[in-house]
C-alpha positions as CSV (number, residue, x, y, z in Angstrom):
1,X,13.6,-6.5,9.2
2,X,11.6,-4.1,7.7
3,X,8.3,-3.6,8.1
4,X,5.5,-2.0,5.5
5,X,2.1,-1.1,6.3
6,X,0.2,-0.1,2.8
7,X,-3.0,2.0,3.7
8,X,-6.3,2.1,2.0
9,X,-9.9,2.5,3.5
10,X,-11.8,-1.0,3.1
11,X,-8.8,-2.9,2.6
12,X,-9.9,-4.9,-0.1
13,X,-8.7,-2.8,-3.4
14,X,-5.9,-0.7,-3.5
15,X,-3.6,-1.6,-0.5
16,X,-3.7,-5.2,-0.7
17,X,-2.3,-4.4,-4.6
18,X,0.2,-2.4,-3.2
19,X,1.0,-5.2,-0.5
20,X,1.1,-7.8,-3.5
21,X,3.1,-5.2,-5.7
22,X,5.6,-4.5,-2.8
23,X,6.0,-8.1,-2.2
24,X,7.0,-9.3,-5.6
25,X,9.2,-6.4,-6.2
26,X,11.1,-7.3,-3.3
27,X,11.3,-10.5,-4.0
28,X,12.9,-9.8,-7.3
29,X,15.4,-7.7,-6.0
30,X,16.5,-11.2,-3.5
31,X,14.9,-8.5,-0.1
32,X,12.5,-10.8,1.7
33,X,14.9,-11.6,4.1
34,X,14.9,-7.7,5.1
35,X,11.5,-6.3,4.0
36,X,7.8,-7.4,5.2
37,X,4.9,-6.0,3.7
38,X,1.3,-5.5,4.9
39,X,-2.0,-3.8,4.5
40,X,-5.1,-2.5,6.1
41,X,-7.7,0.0,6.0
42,X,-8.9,2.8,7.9
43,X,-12.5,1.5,8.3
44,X,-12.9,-2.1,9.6
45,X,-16.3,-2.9,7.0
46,X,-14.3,-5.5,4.9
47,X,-12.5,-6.9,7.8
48,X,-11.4,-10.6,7.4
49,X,-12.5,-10.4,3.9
50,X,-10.1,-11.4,0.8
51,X,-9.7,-9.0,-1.6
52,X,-11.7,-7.5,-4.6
53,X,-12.1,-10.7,-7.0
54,X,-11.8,-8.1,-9.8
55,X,-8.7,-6.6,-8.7
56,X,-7.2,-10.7,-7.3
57,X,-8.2,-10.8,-11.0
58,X,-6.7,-8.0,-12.7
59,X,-3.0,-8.0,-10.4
60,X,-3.5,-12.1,-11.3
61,X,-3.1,-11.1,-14.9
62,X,-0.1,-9.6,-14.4
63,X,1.6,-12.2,-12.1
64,X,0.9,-10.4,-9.2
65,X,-0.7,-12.7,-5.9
66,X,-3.1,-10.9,-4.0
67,X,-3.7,-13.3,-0.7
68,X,-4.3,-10.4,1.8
69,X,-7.1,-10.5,4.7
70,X,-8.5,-7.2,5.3
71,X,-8.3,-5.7,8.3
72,X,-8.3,-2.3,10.1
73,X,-5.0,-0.4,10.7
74,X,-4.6,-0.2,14.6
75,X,-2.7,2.8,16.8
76,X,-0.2,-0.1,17.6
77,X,0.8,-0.3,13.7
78,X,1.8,2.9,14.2
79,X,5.2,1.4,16.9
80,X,5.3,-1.3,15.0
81,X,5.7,-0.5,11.3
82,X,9.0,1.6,9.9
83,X,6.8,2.6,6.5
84,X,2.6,3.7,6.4
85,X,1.6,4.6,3.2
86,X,-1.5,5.7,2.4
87,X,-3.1,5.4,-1.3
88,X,-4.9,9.1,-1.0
89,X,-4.9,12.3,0.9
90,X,-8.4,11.2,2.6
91,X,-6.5,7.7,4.5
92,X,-3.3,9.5,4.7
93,X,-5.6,12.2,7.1
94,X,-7.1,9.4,8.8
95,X,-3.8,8.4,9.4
96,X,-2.5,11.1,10.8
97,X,-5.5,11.4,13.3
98,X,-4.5,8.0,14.7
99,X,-0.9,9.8,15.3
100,X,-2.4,12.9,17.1
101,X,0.1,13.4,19.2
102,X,2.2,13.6,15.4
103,X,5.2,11.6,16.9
104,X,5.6,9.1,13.4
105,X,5.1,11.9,11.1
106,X,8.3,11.1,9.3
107,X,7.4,7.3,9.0
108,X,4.0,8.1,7.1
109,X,4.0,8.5,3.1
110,X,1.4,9.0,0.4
111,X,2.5,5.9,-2.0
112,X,2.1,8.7,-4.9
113,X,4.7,10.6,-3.6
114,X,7.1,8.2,-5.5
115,X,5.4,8.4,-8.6
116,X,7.1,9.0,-11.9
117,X,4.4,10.6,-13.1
118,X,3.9,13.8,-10.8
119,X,0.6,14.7,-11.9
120,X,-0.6,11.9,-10.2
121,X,-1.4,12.9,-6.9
122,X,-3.7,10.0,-5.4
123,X,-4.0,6.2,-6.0
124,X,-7.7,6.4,-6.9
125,X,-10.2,4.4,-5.4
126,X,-11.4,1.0,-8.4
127,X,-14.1,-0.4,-6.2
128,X,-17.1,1.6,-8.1
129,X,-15.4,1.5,-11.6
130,X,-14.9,-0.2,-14.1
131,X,-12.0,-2.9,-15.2
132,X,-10.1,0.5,-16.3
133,X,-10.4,1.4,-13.3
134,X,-8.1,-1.4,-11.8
135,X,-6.0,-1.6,-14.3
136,X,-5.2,2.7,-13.8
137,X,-4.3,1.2,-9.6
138,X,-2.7,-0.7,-10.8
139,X,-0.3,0.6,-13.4
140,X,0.1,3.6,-10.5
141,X,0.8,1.4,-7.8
142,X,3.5,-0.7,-10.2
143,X,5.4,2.5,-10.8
144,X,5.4,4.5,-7.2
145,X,6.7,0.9,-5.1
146,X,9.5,0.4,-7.8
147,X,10.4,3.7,-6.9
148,X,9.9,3.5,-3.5
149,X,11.6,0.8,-2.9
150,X,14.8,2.5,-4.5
151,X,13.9,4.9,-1.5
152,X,13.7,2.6,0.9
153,X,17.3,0.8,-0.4
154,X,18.8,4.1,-0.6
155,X,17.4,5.5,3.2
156,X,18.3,1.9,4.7
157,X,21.8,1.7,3.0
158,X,20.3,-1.9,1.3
């Protein structure tokens, strides 16, 4: 199995989208019997919250099922997870000071780094914005897991 750790820093937007996202991709392609996904945040101020109700909201719209609990990514998700991506260059550096010594360097990603569009460079943060706002996430985060998934199929030989 495995395992997917999406990254954001409350927990409560972006990386429980991309959890969702992850999920029902897989699911589509007949992989939850090999892939798990996950999420947390690099501060702990949301944790055991749901998600945003706007962005439940928004994903719902699309069919996607946000049921995530936030909580706070932990050194040991650094063993234990195969994938950590990180929705912007701020979490992605809070990320790598968890992994000082830099030993999981080649399991950590930014999730835009699979992005059709190459322009975009960071999943940007919906909690202060607007419904555009969420809908931007999440038309970002749709496009970079379908193509990292590809890359995770193609790396695992799946």
């Amino acid at each position: 199995m495995l395992n997917i750790l999406f990254v954001c820093m409350g927990n409560i937007c972006r990386s429980p989208a991309a959890e969702a996202i992850m999920e029902k991709i897989v699911n589509e392609e007949k992989l939850s019997d090999k892939i798990n996904c996950d999420s947390a945040g690099t501060i702990g101020y949301h944790e055991g919250e749901k998600a945003d109700k706007r962005m439940i909201t928004h994903a719902a719209n699309r069919g996607i099922n946000i049921t995530s609990i936030s909580r706070k990514i932990r050194p040991d998700d650094l063993m234990k997870f195969d994938y950590i991506v990180a929705m912007d260059d701020d979490n992605l550096k809070n990320i790598f000071n968890i992994d000082s010594s830099g030993i999981f360097r080649k399991k950590i990603f930014k999730i835009t780094q699979f992005s059709s569009d190459k322009r975009v460079k960071e999943v940007p943060d919906p909690y202060y914005g607007g419904s555009q706002g969420f809908e931007n996430v999440l038309n970002i985060l749709e496009d970079s897991c379908k193509n990292f998934l590809s890359f995770i199929k193609k790396e695992n030989e799946m």
